[in-house]
Structure formats: C-alpha cells, structure tokens
NUNULO-949631 format. One record per residue (C-alpha): residue in three letters; x, y, z. Coordinates in pm, whole numbers, plus 32768, in hexadecimal, padded with zeros to 4 digits. Example, Ala and Ser with C-alpha at 12.3 -4.5 7.8 and 13.67 -1.06 7.14 Angstrom:
ALA84CE7E3E830C;SER85577F9682CA;
# end
This chain:
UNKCD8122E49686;UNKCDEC23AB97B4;UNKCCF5238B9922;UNKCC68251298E0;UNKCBDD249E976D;UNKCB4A234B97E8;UNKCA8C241C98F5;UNKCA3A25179840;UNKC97F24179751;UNKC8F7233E9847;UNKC84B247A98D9;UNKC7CA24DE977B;UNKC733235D974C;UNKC69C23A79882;UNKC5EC24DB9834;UNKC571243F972D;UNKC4DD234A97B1;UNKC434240B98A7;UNKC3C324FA979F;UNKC31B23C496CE;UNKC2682370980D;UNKC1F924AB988D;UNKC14724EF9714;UNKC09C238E973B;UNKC01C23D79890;UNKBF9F255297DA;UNKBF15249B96F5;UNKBE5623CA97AB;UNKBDD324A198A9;UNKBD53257A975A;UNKBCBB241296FB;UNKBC1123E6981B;UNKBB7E25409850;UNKBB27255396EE;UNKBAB724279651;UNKBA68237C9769;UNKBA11244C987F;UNKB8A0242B983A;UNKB8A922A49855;UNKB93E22B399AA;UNKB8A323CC9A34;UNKB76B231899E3;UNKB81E21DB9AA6;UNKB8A2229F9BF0;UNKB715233B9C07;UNKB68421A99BBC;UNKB77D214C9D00;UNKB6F8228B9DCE;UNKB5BE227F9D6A;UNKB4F421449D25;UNKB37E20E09D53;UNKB3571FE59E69;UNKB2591F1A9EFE;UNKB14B1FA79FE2;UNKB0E71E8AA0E1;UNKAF6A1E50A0D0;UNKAEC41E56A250;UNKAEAF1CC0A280;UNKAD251C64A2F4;UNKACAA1C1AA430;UNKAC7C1A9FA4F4;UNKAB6D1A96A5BB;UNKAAE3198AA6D3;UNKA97E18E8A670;UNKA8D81A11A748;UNKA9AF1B45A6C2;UNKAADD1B43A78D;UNKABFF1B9AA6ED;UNKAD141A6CA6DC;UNKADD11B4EA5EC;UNKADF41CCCA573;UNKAEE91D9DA4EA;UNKAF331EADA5DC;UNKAFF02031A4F8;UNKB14D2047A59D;UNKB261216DA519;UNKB3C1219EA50D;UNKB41A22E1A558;UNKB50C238FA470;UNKB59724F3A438;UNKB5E225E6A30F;UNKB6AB26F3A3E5;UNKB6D927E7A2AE;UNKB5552818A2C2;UNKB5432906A3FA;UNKB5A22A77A3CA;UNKB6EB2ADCA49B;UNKB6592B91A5AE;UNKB5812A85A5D4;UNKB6612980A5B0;UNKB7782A32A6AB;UNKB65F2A7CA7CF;UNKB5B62919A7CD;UNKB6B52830A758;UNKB7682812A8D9;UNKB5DF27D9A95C;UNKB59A26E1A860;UNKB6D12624A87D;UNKB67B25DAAA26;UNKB5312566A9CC;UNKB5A3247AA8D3;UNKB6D023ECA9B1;UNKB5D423D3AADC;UNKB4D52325A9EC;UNKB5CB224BA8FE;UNKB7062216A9F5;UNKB85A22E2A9BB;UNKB8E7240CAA22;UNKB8242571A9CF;UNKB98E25E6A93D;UNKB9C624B5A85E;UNKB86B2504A7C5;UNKB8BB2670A786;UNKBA122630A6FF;UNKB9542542A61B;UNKB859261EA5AB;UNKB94D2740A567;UNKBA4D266AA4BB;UNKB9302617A3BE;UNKB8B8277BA38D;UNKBA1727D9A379;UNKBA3C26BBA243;UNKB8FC2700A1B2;UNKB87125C5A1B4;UNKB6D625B1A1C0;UNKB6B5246BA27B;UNKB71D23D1A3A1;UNKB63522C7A478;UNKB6602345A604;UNKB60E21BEA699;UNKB5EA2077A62C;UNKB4BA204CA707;UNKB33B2047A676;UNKB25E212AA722;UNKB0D82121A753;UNKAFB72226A6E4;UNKAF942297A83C;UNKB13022AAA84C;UNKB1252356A6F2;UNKB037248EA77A;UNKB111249AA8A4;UNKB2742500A7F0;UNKB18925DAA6CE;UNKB19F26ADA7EE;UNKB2F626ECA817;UNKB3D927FDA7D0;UNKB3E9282DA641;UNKB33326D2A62C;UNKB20A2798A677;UNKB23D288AA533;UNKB1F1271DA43D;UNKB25D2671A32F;UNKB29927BDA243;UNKB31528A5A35F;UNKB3D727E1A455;UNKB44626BDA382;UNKB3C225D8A48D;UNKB3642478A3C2;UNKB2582360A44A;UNKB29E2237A380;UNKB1812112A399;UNKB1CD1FE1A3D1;UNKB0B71ED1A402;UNKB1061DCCA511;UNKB05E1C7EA551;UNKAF851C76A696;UNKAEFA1B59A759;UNKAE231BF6A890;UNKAE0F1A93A91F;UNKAF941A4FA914;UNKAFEF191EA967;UNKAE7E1882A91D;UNKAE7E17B2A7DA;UNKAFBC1844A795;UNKAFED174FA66A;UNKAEBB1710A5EB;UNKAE9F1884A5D4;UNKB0141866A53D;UNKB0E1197FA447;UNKB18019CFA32A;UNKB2A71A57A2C2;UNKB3761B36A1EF;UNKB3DD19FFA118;UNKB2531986A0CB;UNKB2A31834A1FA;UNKB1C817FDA31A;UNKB0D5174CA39E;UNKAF5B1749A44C;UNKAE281818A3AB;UNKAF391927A366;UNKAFCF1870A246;UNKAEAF1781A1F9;UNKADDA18AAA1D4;UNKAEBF19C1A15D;UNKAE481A02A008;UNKAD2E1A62A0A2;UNKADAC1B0BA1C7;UNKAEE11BCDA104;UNKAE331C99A021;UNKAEE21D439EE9;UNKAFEF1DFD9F34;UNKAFFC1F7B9EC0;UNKB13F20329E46;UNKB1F5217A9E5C;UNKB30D22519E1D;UNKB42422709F23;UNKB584231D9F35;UNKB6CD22489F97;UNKB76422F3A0B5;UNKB89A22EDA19F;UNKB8AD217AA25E;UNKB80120A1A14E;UNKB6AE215CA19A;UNKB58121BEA0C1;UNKB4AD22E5A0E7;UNKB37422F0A04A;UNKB33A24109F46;UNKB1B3247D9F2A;UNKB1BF25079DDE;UNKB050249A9DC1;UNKB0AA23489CA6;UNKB095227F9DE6;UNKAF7721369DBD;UNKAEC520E69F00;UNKAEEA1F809F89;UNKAD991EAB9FB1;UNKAD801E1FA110;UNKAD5C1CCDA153;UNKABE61BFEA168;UNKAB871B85A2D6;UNKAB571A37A327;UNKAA6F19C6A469;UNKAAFF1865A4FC;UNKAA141755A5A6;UNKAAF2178EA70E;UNKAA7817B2A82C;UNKAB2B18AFA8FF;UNKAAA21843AA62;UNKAABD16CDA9E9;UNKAC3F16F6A963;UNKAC8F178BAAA8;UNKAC15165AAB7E;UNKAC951564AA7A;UNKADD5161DAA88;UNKAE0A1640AC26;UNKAD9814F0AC35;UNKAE831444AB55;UNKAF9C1527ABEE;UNKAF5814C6AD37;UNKAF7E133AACF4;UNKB0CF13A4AC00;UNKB178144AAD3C;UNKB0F01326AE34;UNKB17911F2AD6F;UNKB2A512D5ACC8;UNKB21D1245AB6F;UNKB2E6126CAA36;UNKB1B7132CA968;UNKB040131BA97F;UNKAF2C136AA88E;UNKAD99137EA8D0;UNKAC8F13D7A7DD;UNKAB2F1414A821;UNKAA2713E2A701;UNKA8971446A6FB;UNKA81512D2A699;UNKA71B1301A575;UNKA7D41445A4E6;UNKA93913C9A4F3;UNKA984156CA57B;UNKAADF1519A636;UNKAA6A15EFA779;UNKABE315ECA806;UNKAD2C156BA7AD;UNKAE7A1582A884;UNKAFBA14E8A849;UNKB0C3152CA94F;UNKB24914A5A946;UNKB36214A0AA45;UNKB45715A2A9EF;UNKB5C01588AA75;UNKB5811681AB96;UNKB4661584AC2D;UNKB3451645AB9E;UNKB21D1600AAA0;UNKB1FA16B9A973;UNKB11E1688A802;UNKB232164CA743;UNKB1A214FFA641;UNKB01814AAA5F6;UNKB04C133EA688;UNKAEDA1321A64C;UNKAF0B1374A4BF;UNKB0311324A475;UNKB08C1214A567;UNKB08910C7A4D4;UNKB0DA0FA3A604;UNKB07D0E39A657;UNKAF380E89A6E4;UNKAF300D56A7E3;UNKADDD0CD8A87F;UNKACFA0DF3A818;UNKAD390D51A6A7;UNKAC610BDCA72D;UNKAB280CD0A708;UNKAB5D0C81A565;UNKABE10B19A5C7;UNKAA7A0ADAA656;UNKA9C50B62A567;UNKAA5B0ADBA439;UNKAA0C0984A525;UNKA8B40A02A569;UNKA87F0A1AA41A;UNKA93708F4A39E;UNKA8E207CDA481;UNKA78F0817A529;UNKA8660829A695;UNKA76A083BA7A7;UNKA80208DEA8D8;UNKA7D107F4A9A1;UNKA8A70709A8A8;UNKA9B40662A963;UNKAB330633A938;UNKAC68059EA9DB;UNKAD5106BCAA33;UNKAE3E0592AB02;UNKAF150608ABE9;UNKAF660785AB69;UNKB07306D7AA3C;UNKB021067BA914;UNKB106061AA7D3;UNKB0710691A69A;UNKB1AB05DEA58A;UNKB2D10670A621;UNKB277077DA718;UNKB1FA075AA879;UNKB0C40876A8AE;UNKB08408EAAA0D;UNKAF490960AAB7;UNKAFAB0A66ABF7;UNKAF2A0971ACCA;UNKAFEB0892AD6F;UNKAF5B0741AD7D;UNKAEA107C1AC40;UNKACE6078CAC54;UNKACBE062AAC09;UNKAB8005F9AB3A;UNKAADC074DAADD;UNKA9A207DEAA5F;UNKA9DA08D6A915;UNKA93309D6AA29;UNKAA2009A5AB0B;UNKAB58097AAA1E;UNKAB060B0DA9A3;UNKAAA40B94AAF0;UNKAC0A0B14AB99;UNKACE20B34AA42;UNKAD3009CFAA19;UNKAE4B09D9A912;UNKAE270852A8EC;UNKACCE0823A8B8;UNKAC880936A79B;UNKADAF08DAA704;UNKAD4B0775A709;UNKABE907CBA6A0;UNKAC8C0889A56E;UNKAD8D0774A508;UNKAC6E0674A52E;UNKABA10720A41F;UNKAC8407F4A348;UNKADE3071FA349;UNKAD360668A1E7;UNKACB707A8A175;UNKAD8208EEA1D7;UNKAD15099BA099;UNKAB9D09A8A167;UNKAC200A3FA29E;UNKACCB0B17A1F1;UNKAB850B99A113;UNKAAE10BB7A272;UNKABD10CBDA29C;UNKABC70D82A1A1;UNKAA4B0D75A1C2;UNKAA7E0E47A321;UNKAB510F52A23F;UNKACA50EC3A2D8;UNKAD780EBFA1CD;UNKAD511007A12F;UNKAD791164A1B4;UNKAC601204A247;UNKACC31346A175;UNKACA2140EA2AB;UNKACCB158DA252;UNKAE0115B1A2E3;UNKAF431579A223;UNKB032145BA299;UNKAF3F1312A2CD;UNKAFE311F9A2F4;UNKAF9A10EAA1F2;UNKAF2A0FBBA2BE;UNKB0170E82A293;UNKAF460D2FA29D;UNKB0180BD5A229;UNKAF810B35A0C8;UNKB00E09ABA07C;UNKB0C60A839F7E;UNKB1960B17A098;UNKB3070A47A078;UNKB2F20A46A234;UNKB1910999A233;UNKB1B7085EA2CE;UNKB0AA0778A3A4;UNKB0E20872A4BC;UNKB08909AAA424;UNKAF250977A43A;UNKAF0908E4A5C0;UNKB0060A3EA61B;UNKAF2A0B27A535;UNKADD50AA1A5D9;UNKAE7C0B40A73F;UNKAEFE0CBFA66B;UNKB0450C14A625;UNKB1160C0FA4BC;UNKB01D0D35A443;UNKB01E0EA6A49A;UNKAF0A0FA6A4B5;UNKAEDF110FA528;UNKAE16116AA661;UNKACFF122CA580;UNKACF410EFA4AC;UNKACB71005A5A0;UNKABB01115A670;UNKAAF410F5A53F;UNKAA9D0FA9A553;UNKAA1E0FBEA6B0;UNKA967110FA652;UNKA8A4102FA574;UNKA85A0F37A61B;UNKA7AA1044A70E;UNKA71610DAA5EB;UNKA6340F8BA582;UNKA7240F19A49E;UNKA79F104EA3CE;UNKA8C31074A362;UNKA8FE1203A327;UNKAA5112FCA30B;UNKAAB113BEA425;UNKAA9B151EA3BF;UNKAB79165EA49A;UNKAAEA177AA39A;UNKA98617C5A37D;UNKA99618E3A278;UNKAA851A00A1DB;UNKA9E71B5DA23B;UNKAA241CD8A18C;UNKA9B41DCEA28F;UNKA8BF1CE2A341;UNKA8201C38A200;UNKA84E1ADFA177;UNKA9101AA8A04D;UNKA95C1947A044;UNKA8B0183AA164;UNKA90B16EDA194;UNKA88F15B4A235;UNKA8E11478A2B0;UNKA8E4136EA1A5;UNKA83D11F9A1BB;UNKA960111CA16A;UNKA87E0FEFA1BC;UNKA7160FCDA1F0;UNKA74E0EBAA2F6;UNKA8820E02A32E;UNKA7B80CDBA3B6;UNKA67D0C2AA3E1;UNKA57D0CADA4B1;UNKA5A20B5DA5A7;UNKA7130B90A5A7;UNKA6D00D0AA5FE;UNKA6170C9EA73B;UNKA6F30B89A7DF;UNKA8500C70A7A9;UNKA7B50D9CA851;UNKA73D0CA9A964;UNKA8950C2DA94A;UNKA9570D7DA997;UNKA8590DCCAA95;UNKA8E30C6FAB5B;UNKAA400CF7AB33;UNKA9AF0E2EAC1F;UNKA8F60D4EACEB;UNKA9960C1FAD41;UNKAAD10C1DAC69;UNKAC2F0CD9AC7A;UNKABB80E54AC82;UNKAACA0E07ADA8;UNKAB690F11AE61;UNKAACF1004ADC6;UNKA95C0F89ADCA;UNKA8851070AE6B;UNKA7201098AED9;UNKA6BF11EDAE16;UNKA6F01183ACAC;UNKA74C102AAC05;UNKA8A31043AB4B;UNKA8D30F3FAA35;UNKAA7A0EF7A9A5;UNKAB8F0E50A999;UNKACE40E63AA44;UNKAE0D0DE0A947;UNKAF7D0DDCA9EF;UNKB0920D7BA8C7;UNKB2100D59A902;UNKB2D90E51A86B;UNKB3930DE9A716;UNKB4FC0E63A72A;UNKB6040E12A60E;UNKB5340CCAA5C9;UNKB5150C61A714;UNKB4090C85A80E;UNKB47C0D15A935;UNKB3D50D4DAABE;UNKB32C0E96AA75;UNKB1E50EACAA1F;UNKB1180F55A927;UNKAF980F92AA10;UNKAE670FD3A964;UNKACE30FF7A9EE;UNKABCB1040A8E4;UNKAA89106BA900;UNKA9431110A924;UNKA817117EA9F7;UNKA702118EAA7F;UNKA70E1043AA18;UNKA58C102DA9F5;UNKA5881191A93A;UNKA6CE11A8A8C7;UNKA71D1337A87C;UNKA8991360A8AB;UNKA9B61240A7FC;UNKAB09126BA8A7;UNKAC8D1195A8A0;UNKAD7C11E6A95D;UNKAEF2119BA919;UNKB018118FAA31;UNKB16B10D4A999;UNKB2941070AA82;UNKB1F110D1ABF9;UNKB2DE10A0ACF1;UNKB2C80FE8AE3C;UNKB1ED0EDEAECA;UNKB0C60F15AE00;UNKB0EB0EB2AC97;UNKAFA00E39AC1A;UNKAE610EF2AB32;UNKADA00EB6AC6E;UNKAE770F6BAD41;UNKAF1B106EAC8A;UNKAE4410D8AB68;UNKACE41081ABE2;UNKACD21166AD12;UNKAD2412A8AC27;UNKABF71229AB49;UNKAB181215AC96;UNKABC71382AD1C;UNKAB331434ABE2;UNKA9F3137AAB8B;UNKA97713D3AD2A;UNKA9D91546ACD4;UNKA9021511AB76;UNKA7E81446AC38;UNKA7DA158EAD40;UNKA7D61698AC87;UNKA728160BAB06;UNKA59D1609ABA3;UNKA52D156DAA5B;UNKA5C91433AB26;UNKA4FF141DAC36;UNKA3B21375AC59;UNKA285145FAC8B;UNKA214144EAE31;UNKA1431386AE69;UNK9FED13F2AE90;UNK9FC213B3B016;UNKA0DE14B9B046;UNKA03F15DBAFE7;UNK9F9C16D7B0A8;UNK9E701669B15B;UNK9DA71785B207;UNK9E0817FDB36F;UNK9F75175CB33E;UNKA09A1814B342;UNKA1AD17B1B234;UNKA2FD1796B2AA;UNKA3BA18FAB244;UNKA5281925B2CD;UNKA62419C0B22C;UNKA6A51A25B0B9;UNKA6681B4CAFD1;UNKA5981C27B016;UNKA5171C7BAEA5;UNKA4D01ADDAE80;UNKA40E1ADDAFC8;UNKA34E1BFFAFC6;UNKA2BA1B45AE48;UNKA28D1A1CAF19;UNKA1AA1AEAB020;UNKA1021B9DAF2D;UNKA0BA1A47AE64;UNKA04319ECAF7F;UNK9F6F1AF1B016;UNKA0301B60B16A;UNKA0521C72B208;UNKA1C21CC0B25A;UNKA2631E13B2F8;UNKA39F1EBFB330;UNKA45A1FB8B3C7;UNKA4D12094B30A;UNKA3922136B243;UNKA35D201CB156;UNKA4AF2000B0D4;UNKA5951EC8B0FE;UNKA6F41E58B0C9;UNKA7601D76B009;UNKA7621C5DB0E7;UNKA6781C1FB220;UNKA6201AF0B323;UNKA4A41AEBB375;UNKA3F01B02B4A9;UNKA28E1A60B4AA;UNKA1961B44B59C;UNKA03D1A95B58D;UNK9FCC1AB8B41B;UNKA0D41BB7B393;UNKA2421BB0B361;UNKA33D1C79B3E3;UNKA45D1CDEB325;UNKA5A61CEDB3CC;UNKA6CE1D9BB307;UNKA81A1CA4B2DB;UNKA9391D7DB29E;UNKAA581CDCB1C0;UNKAB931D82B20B;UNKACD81D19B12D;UNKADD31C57B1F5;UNKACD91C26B309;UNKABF21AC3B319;UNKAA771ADDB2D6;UNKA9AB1A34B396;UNKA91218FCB265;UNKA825185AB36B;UNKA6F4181DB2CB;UNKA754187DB15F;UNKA7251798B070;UNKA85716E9B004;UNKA81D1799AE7E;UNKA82F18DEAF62;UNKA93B1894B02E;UNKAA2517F9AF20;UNKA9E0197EAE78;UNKAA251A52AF9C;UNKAB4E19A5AFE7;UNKABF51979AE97;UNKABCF1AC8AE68;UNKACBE1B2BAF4F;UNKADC019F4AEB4;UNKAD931949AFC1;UNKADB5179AAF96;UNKAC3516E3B01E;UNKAC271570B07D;UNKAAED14DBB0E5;UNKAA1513B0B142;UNKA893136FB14F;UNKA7761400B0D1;UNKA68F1523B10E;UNKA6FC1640B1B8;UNKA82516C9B279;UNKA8041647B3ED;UNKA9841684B433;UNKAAB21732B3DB;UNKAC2216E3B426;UNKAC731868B434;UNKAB97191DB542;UNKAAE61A74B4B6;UNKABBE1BBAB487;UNKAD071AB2B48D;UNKAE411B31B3E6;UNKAE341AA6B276;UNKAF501ABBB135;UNKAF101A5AB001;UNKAF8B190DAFDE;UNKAEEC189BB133;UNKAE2B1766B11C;UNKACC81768B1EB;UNKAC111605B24D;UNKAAB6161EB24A;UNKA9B3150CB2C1;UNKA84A1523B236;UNKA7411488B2B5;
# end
C-alpha cells in the first residue's frame, strides 16, 4: 500500500472515531436534558436554595440585683444586591455611596465603585461590602445613605442580624460568666446553663450567592426562632468587684502563678463572688480556668480543720491535751516530717498545735488514734462530704481524690501526710464548704451560683441550696473547732490580720507544689475562713499557688487578700455592724457630729433627726456637700467634683470616700477607722485614673 492510501485511511478511521464520539456526547446531552433534567434541576435549586437554621436570641445572665453579667447585643453585616437600584439611580449615587463606605469600612472610594459596577455589570444579586458587624445605632446611620436610604426592595441595601455575646462587666467574672461556641464546648453558666439559655432555634429559606454566601429569601415559609429563658445568678456585682481587685492586687505583688477566691453567704450557700485570675505570657492576669471548680491540689494546712475533728470526735481531745512536737523532726517509718519552725514547739497544747500549724503534732495526734483503724478516719471524712462531689451547678467539678487501704501507694505514711492536706487532693469550693459549715452550726449544705431560670421576669424553674449533711459533727466538737480557728486569728499564724472591728475565724494552709512526683520549693497558699466570727454572715478561701519572692507562706500571701476584701465587706454590708449603743444617740441640746458626704444621705439624717439646715442656692443641693454647724442649724456647703481634679474626702465617711473616688478609677488605700481626717492628694490636685490616693481615718 502506497503513503497517499495509508493516509487517506488513517484520516477516514479518524473521522470515524470522532463521529462515534460526537453522537455519544449528542446523546447524552439529549439524556440529560430529557430524562434527567428534572432530577438535577431539582439538585442545582437544593444547592442554591436550602432551608437553614435561624439562631434563637440566647437569654439573659443577670447579677443577684438585676445587673446584666450577660446579653446578646443585634449586630449586621452589611451586604449589597446592586441590580436592585434603577439606572439613574444607581449612576447618580453610586460614586457618593462608594466614599462613604471607604471612609466608614477602609479602602479606596474607586475600589468600591469598581466593585459595585463590576457586579451590576455581571448580574450578580449579592455581594457583602465589609466583614465588620455593625450596631442598631450604626445600622440607622448608613439607612441613610445614598440608595441605602431607598430599602431593602428599592435600593438593594441588606441588614443581616447577627446576635453577639455581651458581657457589660468585661473582664469581671469573665469565666464564671464563661461561653459557648459554634461546636456546642465551653465552659461557666454559658454551657452549664445553655439549654436553658439557647432557646430553639428557628429556620428559613436562603439563596447561595457569589463568595460562599447565603441570602435569606422571605417568601413568608420562614419559622420564627424561640429566644432563650433568663437565668438570675446569686453574684454579687459590688462584692465580685472587690473580691476581684483584691485578689489581683496580691497576684501582681507576689508575681503568683494563678489565684482563685470565692465568697459564699453562710446559711444559703449563694456564692456572692468568684474570681480566678492566671499569669499569661505577657505578665498579665486573665480568667482563663475555674481553679476554684475545677482545681483539684494538695490542699496543705487548711485540710488539719477535718484532722481535728475527726480527733474531736474520735478521742475526746481536750484542747488543752498535750503532745511532744520534739525538736521540729519527727520520723513517722521512713520519712522525716517538718514543722516551719526551727527548733520545732517542744510540748504543745492541741490549741496551740492548730493556732501555729504544727505539722507534727496533728499528724501525731492522727497516727496515735487512726494508724490501727484508718477505715474510721476515713468514714470521718466522708461524713464532712469530702469524698464526693459537691454537684455544684457548674460543669467541670473535680472529683475529690482521698487514699482508701485499697489504694496500691498506701503505706504507714499516708495517713500522718494526709492528716497535714498531703497524698489527697481537693478543690477550693470543696474544702470552703467545710469551713462554711462549720460557721453554719454544723450544716453541711451545696453551694449554689443560680437562684432561678426567668421568661420575661417570671420564674420558671428555682433552685436552692441542698443539705448534704445535717451536721458533720457533734455539737461539743462544733464549739471547740470554731474556738479553734478563732485562735488561729488571734494568737496563731494569721494574726496579722486580727483586727479590732470584727472577729475573723480560719485557717492558713501552705503545701509544696507536686511536680513530676516530686515536691518542689514552690508553694501552693491557702487562707479559709469566715466572719464575723461571733455572727458569721460571709464564708470566704482564698487561693495564691507559686508566689514569688520572700514571702511564701498562707499567712503572708493569701491571708492579707482574705482581710483586704472582708474590711471592704465589713464597711460597706451594715447588717455587720452592731447597733450604737444607746448613750450615743442624740440627747437634747447636743449637736451630732455632721461633716461631709452626700448630700441626699445627710439631709435624711437631719430630717431623722429634726434640724434645721440651709443653703444657698434656693433649696437645691449638689450632689456632694461638707457641713457647716451655725448654732442649731446646718449649713450646706456645695463640694464640686471635677474629673481629673482631687475632691476634697475630709470628713466623708470612708463608705463615701471609697465611692467618690472609685468612680473616677482611681486606686484607695487606707488605715483607721471613722472618718477621713487626711488625704495624701491636697483638694482640686491633678488626678488619672490609675492614681492611687492614701487616706487616714480617724
């Protein structure tokens, strides 16, 4: 076969082939459009058009009093159909509308434009103009701009909601308060409580456009979403805000690892404020972990409170009971035990051994009487509630860890190391709840954060603190352990913070650190504890781990912080205070003592008290005023507060002071009692927020 025939037939195999291909594409589009267009027309329109979820508005969070720890505030996107606005519309406003969203959103005015005309030009019906969520009041603003202000129907303008998480008090309880996310994690009353708090979510039609967006369509099959239930919390906004400053004050002073402080009502078990603070890597505190919940540690010396009463119940100790502590060793099998003291206290008194932390001598007390009989010590325990959860309300208790003999470590040392909080592990709330009893006659009850779940102010579900145990101990134990954490304040290690106002009754605990199975020379410091010790209102611990520098002890480190908030409870909770004294009052012919303060307070006071007072302006006062005794009558002298500027305090009371001052953010120190006699800024000084002011009362 010559070359022209072999071409000649390769071309016609060719043709051929392309021929068989070209009818089995033919026939296949004819397939398609025919037989099965339906089936995926109806499949493009499920992809471009699908019913989504509507987000339900989440409920509210509120404080004990109403405020709000929580909200959900409406946000929008704002997106753009540009096919929408008729040309001569479009052409006269579209330059206008593109500066005012480049001077609102960022870009150039022509980048805008050539944006919005490319997607006019393509026809496409959606396109989102920022990533950045707008408010309400943002929202009316840019309705008002060219073709925006036509709507929806006219201008193509589009206002898409979107509900974001608000927490007016910031920083405050930022983890109690806690979140949740797209993913259902989280933590705090956000996820503990959010099948309450999410509501049912609604649903709707929407449009796939350009960019991986949806539009919504309103064709009227849409189902409305049902908001969220309320719930109203047991905090205490004023008290979370002194817990809080106070335990970040002694975090930045001993540049502490983390630190943790609750504050509980004693016979309801409300949690009035809880704050947990840890170092970040830039040197700052922030509530990233619920050490208080979720924290389990070696509790240390604040655990011989248990120790003493299992003994108290056991053996019949009197506290003035004696026992040879030697000299500060002792050698319980194989391991040497310490007391801080060097030298150690000789012979001691069970009194004594609690009120200065002897490790020895409760440790010896406990071997002594349990070593034959563990198993006892051990129900002792669990008769306080200690080894089960407290089934707190929020999610993420830790499970408390206490040794049994069935335990493959347990050894003769376990229980002379457990007596002192070592070898066992406990939460902050758990072991709070132990010395909240003890304040509380005996009871044992569960600390509650939520007092009910609210629609639109009314109750649907309430809830209450629980008795876990009627009394964890006899009546006569009852009486010599309070008089036994009173001695601690007294006489013992947290003298330091005994004070002649109210009696304060705890326990300072200071444990090494475990790290990788060995104890190391950090410390874990602890102070709980309650008062008025005679009418105990207000249970508190208080948790620093790993201070840094010279001062490494409960005493030092975490007792002062409970001290710092109960004196800014004591002044400003009157339910604390003792009623004056009759030979105080007002005789006749003598003049109380009126200085300075508000005026609204003061002029009740007058008028309580029948006298005459006068001012200069018609009648009216300020806000503030200092008071001028003439003869029988007081005169009312206006004190202008001026931002920046320093008012003149003398005379206030400290409650009024302490308000004035933090008001403007400014930092207040103090000492004594009774009113302001001096001030460490002179009147109409140059303040800034972040000043701090000493103030001496007297």
């Amino acid at each position: 076969m010559n070359i022209k025939n072999s071409i000649v037939l390769r071309v016609r195999i060719a043709f051929l082939a392309i021929l068989v291909v070209g009818g089995a594409l033919v026939y296949r589009i004819v397939n398609l459009q025919s037989e099965q267009g339906d089936q995926w027309r109806e499949l493009a329109k499920k992809v471009t058009v699908q019913y989504r979820s509507v987000p339900a508005t989440r409920g509210n969070i509120y404080a004990h009093d109403g405020s709000l720890l929580a909200t959900s505030l409406p946000y929008y996107r704002v997106a753009f159909d540009p096919k929408v606005a008729h040309d001569t519309l479009f052409r006269k406003n579209v330059g206008p509308l593109s500066k005012k969203l480049a001077a609102y959103f960022g870009s150039s005015a022509a980048e805008y434009e050539r944006k919005i005309a490319r997607a006019r030009e393509s026809g496409r019906r959606y396109m989102r103009l920022s990533q950045k969520k707008i408010d309400h009041l943002e929202k009316e603003k840019l309705a008002q701009w060219p073709i925006f202000r036509e709507g929806r129907y006219r201008g193509g303008v589009i206002f898409e909601p979107v509900q974001q998480r608000y927490k007016p008090f910031g920083f405050l309880g930022a983890r109690t308060v806690g979140f949740i996310n797209g993913q259902g994690e989280g933590a705090g009353l956000e996820y503990s409580f959010n099948k309450y708090l999410s509501g049912q979510d609604g649903q709707g039609l929407f449009q796939k456009m350009q960019g991986n967006h949806w539009k919504p369509v309103y064709d009227g099959s849409e189902i409305k979403p049902v908001n969220g239930l309320s719930i109203e919390t047991t905090i205490d906004v004023n008290l979370q805000d002194v817990t809080q400053a106070s335990l970040l004050n002694a975090l930045y002073q001993h540049d502490a690892e983390y630190g943790c402080a609750v504050v509980m009502e004693v016979q309801t078990g409300e949690i009035k404020a809880i704050s947990n603070l840890t170092k970040r890597k830039d040197g700052k505190y922030a509530e990233i972990y619920n050490y208080a919940v979720g924290g389990l540690t070696e509790p240390g010396s604040t655990f011989k409170l248990p120790s003493v009463i299992a003994l108290l119940e056991e053996a019949n100790l009197q506290l003035e009971d004696t026992i040879a502590t030697g000299d500060g060793l002792y050698r319980f099998y194989d391991r040497t035990m310490r007391d801080y003291k060097w030298g150690g206290f000789g012979t001691i008194t069970l009194r004594e051994a609690f009120a200065k932390s002897s490790n020895i001598a409760i440790s010896r007390w406990v071997d002594r009487y349990f070593s034959m009989k563990p198993d006892r010590y051990l129900d002792y325990l669990q008769g306080m509630g200690l080894t089960e959860p407290l089934g707190f309300q929020l999610a993420g208790e830790g499970h408390p860890y206490i040794p049994t003999r069935e335990d493959k470590n347990w050894s003769g040392v376990t229980l002379p190391w457990m007596s002192i909080g070592y070898g066992l592990k406990l939460t902050p709330l758990q072991t709070l709840s132990v010395y909240n009893a003890i304040a509380n006659d005996g009871k044992l009850i569960q600390p509650i954060l939520v007092r009910k779940v609210t629609q639109v102010g009314e109750a649907e579900q309430s809830f209450e603190s629980a008795v876990l145990r009627e009394q964890i101990c006899s009546p006569a134990t009852l009486s010599k352990v309070q008089a036994l954490l009173e001695s601690v304040v007294q006489e013992g290690t947290a003298n330091n913070i005994r004070n002649e106002y109210y009696r304060v009754a705890g326990k300072t605990g200071t444990a090494k650190i475990l790290v990788n199975g060995e104890y190391t020379s950090n410390y874990y410091t602890s102070f709980a504890g309650y008062f008025p010790a005679d009418r105990p209102k207000y249970s508190c611990i208080i948790v620093i781990n790993h201070p840094k520098g010279y001062q490494q002890y409960g005493s030092d480190v975490a007792a002062p912080v409970f001290k710092d908030i109960a004196d800014k409870i004591y002044a400003t909770d009157l339910s604390l205070h003792e009623p004056l004294p009759t030979q105080y009052a007002r005789q006749a012919g003598v003049f109380p003592v009126i200085q300075a303060g508000y005026s609204d307070d003061l002029q009740q006071i007058c008028s309580a008290l029948h006298i005459n007072q006068l001012t200069d302006n018609d009648g009216s006062m300020a806000e503030w005023v200092q008071a001028k005794p003439i003869s029988q009558q007081i005169h009312w002298k206006e004190q202008p507060i001026k931002e920046n500027q320093m008012p003149d305090v003398q005379g206030m009371t400290l409650r009024d002071a302490l308000y004035l001052l933090e008001q403007q953010g400014i930092n207040v120190e103090y000492q004594g009692s009774g009113r302001v006699t001096k001030q460490s800024l002179e009147p109409k000084a140059s303040l800034k927020r972040g000043n701090t002011v000493w103030l001496e009362l007297g």
